[in-house]
Steps between C-alpha positions, in 0.01 A plus 500: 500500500674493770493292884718520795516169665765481804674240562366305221429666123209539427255586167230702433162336652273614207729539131327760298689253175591836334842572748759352645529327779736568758646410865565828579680487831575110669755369767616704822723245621712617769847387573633717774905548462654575814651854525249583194190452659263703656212359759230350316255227606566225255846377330663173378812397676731371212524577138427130396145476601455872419606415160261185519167695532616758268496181228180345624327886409701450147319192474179706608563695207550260251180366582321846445700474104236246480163677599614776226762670772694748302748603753601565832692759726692368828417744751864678579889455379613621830405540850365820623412623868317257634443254220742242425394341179763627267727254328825769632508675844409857537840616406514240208805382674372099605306306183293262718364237297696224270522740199592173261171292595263809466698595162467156393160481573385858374663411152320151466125700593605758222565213280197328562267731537593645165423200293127516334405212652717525887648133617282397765145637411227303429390473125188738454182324535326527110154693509191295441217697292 
């Protein structure tokens, strides 16, 4: 199952508990690069707090690994016309955000998500019959 949630992730509002659950498109965070940028209405103006917000929506989604999340898609890898929320310009020439923090940050979600029991979640409340 699948939920588009813009900028923040977001899950599936009713689980079915038979399929997956999935952010399937979060994020469109601009940074405009000048000479790379077409005119759009909304744009950060440096890669550091760009890179910022793209780790607070991380963060988003490592809460969703504990309400079952089973994945989630950033919206783009590049800019197109008229959208700038691509990690590279529209010519793939410019990488906007600080590669190393979101690197460092996408491997330790991968790593914690993956454990049975992810770091962070509460323990599951027993049933009472």
């Amino acid at each position: 199952m699948d939920e588009h949630g813009c900028p923040s992730p977001a899950l599936p509002p009713r689980p079915d508990g038979e399929r997956a659950l999935v952010s399937g498109e979060y994020g469109g965070l601009g940074l405009a690069v000048p000479g790379y940028a077409w005119p759009v209405q909304m744009s950060y103006v440096d890669p550091a707090t760009c890179t910022d917000d793209h780790l607070a929506r991380l963060a988003e989604v490592r809460a969703l690994v504990c309400r079952g999340g089973n994945g989630a898609v950033y919206t783009q890898i590049s800019d197109v016309e008229g959208e700038l929320n691509g990690f590279l310009t529209y010519d793939r020439a410019v990488l906007k955000p600080d590669t190393k923090r979101l690197k460092d940050a996408h491997e330790a979600l991968i790593r914690e998500a993956s454990r049975v029991t992810p770091t962070g979640c509460p323990a599951p409340q027993p049933v009472l019959e």
